[in-house]
MIPA-916901 format. One record per residue: residue in one letter; x negated, y negated, z negated of N, C-alpha, C in turn. Coordinates in pm, whole numbers, plus 32768, in hexadecimal, padded with zeros to 4 digits. Each point is the difference from the previous one (the first is absolute). Layout:
<nukols>
AXYZXYZXYZ...
</nukols>
This chain:
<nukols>
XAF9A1113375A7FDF7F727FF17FC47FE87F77X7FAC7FB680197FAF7FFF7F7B80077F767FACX7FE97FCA7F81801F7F8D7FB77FF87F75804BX80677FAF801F7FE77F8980467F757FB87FCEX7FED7FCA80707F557FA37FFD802A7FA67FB5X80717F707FF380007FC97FBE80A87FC77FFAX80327F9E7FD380777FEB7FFF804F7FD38050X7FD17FE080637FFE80078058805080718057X7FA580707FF780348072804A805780307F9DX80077FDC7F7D809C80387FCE80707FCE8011X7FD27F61801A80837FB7805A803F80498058X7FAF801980458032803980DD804C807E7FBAX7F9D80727F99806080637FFA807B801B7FEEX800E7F6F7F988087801F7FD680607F908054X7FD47F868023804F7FF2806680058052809AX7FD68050801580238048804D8063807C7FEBX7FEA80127F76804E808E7FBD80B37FB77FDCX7FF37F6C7FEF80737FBC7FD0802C7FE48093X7FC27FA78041804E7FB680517FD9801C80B2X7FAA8051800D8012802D80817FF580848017X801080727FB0801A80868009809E7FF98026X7FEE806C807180AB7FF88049802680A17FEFX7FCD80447F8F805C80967FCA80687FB97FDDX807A80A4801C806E7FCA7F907FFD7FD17F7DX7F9480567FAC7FFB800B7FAC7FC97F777FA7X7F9A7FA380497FF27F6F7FE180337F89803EX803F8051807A808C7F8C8003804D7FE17F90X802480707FD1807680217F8C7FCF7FBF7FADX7F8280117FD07FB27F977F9E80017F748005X80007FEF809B7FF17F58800D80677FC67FC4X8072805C803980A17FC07FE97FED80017F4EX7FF480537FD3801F7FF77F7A7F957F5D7FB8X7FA3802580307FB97F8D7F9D80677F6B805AX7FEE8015806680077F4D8029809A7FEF8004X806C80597FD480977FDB7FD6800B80027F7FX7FC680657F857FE87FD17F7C7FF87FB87FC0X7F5D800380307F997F9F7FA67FE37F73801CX802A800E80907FAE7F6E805C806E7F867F8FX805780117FD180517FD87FAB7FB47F897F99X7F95803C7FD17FA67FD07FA07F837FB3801CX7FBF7F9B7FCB7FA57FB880307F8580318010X7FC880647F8A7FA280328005802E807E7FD2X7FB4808980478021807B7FEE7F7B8060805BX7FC2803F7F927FB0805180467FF480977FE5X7FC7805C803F7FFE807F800A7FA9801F7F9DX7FE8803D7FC17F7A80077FB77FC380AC7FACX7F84801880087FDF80697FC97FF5805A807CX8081807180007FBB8091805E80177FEC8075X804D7F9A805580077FFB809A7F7A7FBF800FX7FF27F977FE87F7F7FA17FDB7F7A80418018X7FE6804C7F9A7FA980417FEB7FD980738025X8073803C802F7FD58082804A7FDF7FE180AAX80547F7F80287FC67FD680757F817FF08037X7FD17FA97F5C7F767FB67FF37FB1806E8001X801B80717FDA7F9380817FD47FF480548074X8063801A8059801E80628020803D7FDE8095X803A7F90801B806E7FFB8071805E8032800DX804A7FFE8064809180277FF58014808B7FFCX7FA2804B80127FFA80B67FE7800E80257F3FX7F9D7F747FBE802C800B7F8080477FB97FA2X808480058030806B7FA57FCF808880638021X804D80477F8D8054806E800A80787FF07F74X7FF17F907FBA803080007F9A80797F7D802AX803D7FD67F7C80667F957FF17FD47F63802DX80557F877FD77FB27F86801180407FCF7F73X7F9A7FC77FE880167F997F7C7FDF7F7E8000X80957FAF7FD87FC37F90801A80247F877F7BX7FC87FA67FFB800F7F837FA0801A7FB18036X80507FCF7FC9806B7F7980137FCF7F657FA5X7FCB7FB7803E800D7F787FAF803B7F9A8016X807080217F7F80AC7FD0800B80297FEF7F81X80727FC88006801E80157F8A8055808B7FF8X7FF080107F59802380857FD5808C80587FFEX80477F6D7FE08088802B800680317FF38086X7FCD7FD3809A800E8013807B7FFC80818032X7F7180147FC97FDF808A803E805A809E7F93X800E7FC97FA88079806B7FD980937FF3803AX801E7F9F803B807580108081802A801F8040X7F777FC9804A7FC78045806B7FEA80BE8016X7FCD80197F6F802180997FE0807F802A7FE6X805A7FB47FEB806C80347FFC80637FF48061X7FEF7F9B80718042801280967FCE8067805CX7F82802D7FE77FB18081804A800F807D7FCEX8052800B7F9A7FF580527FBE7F9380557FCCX7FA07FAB7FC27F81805B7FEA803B802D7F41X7FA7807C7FDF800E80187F847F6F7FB57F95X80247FEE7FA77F887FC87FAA7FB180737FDAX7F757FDC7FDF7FAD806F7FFB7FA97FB67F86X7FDF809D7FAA7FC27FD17F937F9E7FB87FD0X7FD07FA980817F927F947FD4802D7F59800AX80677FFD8015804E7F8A801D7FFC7FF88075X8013803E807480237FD380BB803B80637FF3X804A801F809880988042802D7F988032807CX80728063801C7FD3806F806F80667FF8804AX80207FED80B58056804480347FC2802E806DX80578051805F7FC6804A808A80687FB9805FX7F937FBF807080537FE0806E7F878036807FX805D802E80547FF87FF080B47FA280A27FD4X7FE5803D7FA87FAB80757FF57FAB7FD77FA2X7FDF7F837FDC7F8A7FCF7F9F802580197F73X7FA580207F8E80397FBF7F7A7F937F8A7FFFX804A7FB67FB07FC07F7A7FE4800B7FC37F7CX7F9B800F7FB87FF27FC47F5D7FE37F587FF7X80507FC77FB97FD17F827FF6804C7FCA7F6DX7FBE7F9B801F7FCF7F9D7F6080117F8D7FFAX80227FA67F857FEB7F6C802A7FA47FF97FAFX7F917F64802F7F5D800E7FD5801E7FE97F47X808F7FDE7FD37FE27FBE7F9C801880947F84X80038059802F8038807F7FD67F9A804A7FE7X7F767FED80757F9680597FBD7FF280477F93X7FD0808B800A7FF8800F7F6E7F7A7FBB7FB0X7F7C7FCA80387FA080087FBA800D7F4E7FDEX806F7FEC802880007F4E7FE7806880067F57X80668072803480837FCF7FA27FA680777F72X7FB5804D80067FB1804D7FB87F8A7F947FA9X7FD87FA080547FA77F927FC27F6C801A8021X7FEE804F807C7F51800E7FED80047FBF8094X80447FBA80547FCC7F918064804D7F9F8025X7FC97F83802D80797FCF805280297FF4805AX808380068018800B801D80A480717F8A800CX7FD37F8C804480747FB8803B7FF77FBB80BBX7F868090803380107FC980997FC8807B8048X8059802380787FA8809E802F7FAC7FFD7FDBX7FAF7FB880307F6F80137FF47FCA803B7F52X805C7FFA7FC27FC1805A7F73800780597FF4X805E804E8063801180937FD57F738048802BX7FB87FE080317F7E803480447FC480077F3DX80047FB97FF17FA97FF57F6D804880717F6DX806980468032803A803A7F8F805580748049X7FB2804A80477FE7809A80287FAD80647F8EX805B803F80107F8680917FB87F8A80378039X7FFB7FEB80A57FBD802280347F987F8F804DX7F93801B80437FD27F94801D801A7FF88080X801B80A6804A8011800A808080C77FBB8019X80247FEB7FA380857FD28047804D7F787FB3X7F707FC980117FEF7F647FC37FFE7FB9809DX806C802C8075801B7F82805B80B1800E8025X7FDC7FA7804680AF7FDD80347FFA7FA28076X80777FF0804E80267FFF809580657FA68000X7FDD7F7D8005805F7F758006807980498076X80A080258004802B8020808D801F7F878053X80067F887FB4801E7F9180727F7C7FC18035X7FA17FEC7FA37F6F7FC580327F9D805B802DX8083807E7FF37F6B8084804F7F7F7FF47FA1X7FF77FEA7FA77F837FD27F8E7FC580797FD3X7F7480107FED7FDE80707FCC7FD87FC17F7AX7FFD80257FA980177FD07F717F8C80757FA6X7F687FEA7FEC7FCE804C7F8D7F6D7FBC8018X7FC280297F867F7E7FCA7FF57FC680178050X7F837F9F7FFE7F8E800980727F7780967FFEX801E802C7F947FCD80708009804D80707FEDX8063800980488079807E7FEB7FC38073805BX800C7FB880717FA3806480707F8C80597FD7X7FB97FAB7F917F6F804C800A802D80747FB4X80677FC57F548033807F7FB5802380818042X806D7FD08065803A807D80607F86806B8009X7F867FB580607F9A8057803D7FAD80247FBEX802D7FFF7F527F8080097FDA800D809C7FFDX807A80367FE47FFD80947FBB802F802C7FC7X80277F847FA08009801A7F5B808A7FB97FD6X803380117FD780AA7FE17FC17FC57FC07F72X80357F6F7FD980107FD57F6C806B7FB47FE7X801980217F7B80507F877FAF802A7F98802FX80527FB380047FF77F508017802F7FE07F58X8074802F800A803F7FCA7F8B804880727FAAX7FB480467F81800E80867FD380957FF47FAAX803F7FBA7FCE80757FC77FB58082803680A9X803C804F7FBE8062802A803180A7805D7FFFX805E7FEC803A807A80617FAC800280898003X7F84803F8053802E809B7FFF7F5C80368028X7FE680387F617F648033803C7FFA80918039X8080803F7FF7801080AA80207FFD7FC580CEX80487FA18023801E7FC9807C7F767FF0803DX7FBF7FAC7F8A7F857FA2804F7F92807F7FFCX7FFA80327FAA7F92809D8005803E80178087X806B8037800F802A8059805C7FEC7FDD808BX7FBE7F7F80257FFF7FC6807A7F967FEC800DX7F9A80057F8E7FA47FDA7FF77F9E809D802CX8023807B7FA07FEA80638025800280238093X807F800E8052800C8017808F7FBB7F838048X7FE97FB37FF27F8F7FB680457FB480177FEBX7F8480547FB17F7E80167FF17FF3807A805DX806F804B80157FFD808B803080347FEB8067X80377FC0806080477FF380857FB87FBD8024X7FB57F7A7FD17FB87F9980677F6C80387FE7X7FEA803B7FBD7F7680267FC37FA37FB97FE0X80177F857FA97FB67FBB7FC27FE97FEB7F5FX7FB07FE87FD38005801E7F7480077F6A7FA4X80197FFE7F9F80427FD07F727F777F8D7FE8X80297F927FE77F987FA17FC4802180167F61X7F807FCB7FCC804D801B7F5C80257FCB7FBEX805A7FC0802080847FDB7FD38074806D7FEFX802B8036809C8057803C800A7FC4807D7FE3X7F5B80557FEF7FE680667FBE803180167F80X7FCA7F867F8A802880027F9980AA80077FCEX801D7FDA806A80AF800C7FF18005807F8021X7FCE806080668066809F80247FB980397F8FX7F837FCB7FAF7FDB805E7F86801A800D7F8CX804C7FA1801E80557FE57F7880A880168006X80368018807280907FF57FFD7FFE80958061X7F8C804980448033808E80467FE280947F70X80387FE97FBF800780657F948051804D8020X7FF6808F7FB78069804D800C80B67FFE8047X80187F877F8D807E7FE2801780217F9B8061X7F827FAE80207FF87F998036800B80688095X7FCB807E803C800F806280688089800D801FX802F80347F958090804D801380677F618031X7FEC7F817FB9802A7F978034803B7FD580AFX7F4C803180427FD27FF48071805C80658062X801F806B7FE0800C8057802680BF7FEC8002X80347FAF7FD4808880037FDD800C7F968047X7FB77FA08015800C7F8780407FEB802C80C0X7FC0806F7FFD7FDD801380BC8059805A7FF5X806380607FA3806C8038804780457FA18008X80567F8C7FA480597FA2801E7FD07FA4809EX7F887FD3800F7FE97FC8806D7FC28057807DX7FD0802D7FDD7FB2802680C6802880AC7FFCX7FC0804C7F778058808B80307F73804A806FX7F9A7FD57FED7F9E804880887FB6804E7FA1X801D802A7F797F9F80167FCD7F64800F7FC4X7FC87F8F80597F7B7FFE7FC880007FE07F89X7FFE7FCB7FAF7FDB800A7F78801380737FAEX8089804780427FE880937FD97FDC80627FDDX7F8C7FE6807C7FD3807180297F59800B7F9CX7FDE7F847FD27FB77FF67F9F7FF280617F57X7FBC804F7FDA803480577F9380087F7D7F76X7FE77F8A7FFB80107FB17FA47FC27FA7800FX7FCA7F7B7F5180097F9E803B7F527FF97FE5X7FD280717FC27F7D801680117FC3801F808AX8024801880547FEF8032807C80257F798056X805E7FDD7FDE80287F8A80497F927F8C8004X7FD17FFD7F9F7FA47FAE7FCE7F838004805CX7FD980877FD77F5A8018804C804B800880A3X803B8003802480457FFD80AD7FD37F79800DX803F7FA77FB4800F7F9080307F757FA87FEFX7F96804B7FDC7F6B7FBD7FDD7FA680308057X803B805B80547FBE8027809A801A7FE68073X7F9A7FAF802D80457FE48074801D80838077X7F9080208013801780928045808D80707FEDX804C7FE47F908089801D7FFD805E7FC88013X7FE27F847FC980637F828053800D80188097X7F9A7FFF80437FEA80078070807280688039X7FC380857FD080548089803B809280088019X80487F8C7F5C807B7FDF8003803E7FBE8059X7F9E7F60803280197FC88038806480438085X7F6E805A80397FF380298075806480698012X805280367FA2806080637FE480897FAE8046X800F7FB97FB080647FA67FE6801F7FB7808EX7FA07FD880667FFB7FCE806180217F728019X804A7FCB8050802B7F92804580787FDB7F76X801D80547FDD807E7FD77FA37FB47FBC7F66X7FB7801580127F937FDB7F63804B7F8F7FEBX7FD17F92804580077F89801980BA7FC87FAEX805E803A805D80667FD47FBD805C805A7F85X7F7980457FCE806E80427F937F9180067F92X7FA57F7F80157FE27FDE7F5A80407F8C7FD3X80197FCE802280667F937FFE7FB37F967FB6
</nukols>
C-alpha cells in the first residue's frame, strides 16, 4: 500500500485499524484506548501509528502507540499512577496493557514547550514541534480527527525526510532514527537534517549509534557498517539505500521507528 491520496484516506486507515479491525490483537487495543483514555476530553495518538499508517498502511505499522493527553497535568499523573505506568525520561509514563506498550504524556509536559522553543496549549500544536516533519500529525481518538498540515501528504511523497523543529532532548536518539529511516524507507535527508548527520555522525557520534541499536532493536544494521565514514557515503546513495531497504524487507517499516 502506498502513501494515502489525501486525509482523507488516512482517516479510513486508521479508523479502520482502530475501530473496525476484528484481530485479537486490535481488539486488545480497542479495549485499552477506550477504558483508559476515553477518560479524558481530548487525547490523541500521535507520530508512529499515525504516520506509518499514512505512509505505508497497516503492513507498515509494527511499533508502540504514543499518545498526548490534553488535561490537566496533575490528572494525568494519577491517572499514571492507578495504571501503573512508569515515568520515562521525557516527562510521560509508559505502561503495557492487553499486549500493547503505550507511551503517553500530558500536552502541558511537552518537552519543546516546557524547554521554551514552542507553544503548545492545544493538540493541534504538537504537529508544529516535532523533530521530524514526517511525524508532525496526530489522530483526535474521540473525533476520529486527523490532525497535520495541509501539505503533510506531499512531504511524505516527496522522498525526502526534514527537520520540523531541530531543538531537542536527545540528539544520539534523534540521529539514530533519523539514520534508520534514510536506510529502511530509502529516502534521503533535506538539508536540514543533512547538515545535522554531518555534524553530529562523527567518530564517536558512530560508536553512540551503535550502542543505542544494541539497547533497542539488536538487528544489527548499523553494525554491520565499518564506520561513520562509510555510514555517511551509504546514506548519500540512493542505490544503497535501496539494497538495504530491500534486505530488510516488510519489517523496514516498523523497526525505524
Amino acid at each position: 500500500m502506498k502513501v494515502a491520496t489525501n486525509k482523507r484516506a488516512i482517516k479510513r486507515r486508521l479508523d479502520d485499524f482502530l475501530w473496525r479491525e476484528e484481530s485479537e490483537s486490535n481488539v486488545r487495543l480497542r479495549r485499552v484506548l477506550t477504558e483508559f483514555f476515553f477518560q479524558f476530553e481530548r487525547v490523541a495518538i500521535v507520530g508512529g501509528m499515525v504516520r506509518d499508517l499514512a505512509r505505508a498502511g497497516r503492513d507498515g505499522f509494527h511499533s508502540d502507540v504514543d499518545l498526548v493527553i490534553e488535561g490537566d497535568v496533575g490528572a494525568v499523573a494519577s491517572f499514571a499512577r492507578q495504571c501503573g505506568a512508569e515515568p520515562n525520561k521525557y516527562g510521560g509514563f509508559s505502561f503495557y496493557a492487553e499486549g500493547w506498550k503505550l507511551d503517553f504524556w500530558a500536552l502541558g509536559t511537552t518537552w519543546a514547550s516546557r524547554a521554551g522553543h514552542a507553544r503548545v496549549h492545544k493538540l493541534e500544536d504538537i504537529a508544529h514541534c516535532t523533530f521530524f516533519d514526517c511525524d508532525a500529525i496526530l489522530y483526535d481518538l474521540k473525533e476520529r480527527k486527523v490532525i497535520c498540515s495541509d501539505s503533510y501528504l506531499d512531504h511524505l511523497r516527496s522522498g525526502r525526510i526534514e527537520i520540523s523543529l531541530e531543538p531537542n532532548p536527545s540528539v544520539t536518539g534523534s540521529l539514530y532514527r533519523a539514520v534508520r529511516r534514510l536506510l529502511l524507507w530509502n529516502v534521503e535527508a533535506g538539508p536540514r537534517l543533512r547538515s545535522f548527520i554531518e555534524r553530529h555522525l562523527t567518530d564517536q557520534g558512530f560508536d553512540s549509534l551503535v550502542r543505542e541499536e544494541n539497547r533497542k532493536d539488536g538487528d544489527g544494521l548499523l553494525t554491520s557498517f565499518r564506520g561513520a565514514d562509510v555510514l555517511r557515503y551509504c546514506l548519500s546513495k540512493e542505490d544503497v539505500r535501496s539494497k538495504i531497504a530491500q534486505g530488510y524487507g516488510a519489517s523496514a517499516s516498523g523497526t525505524a521507528h
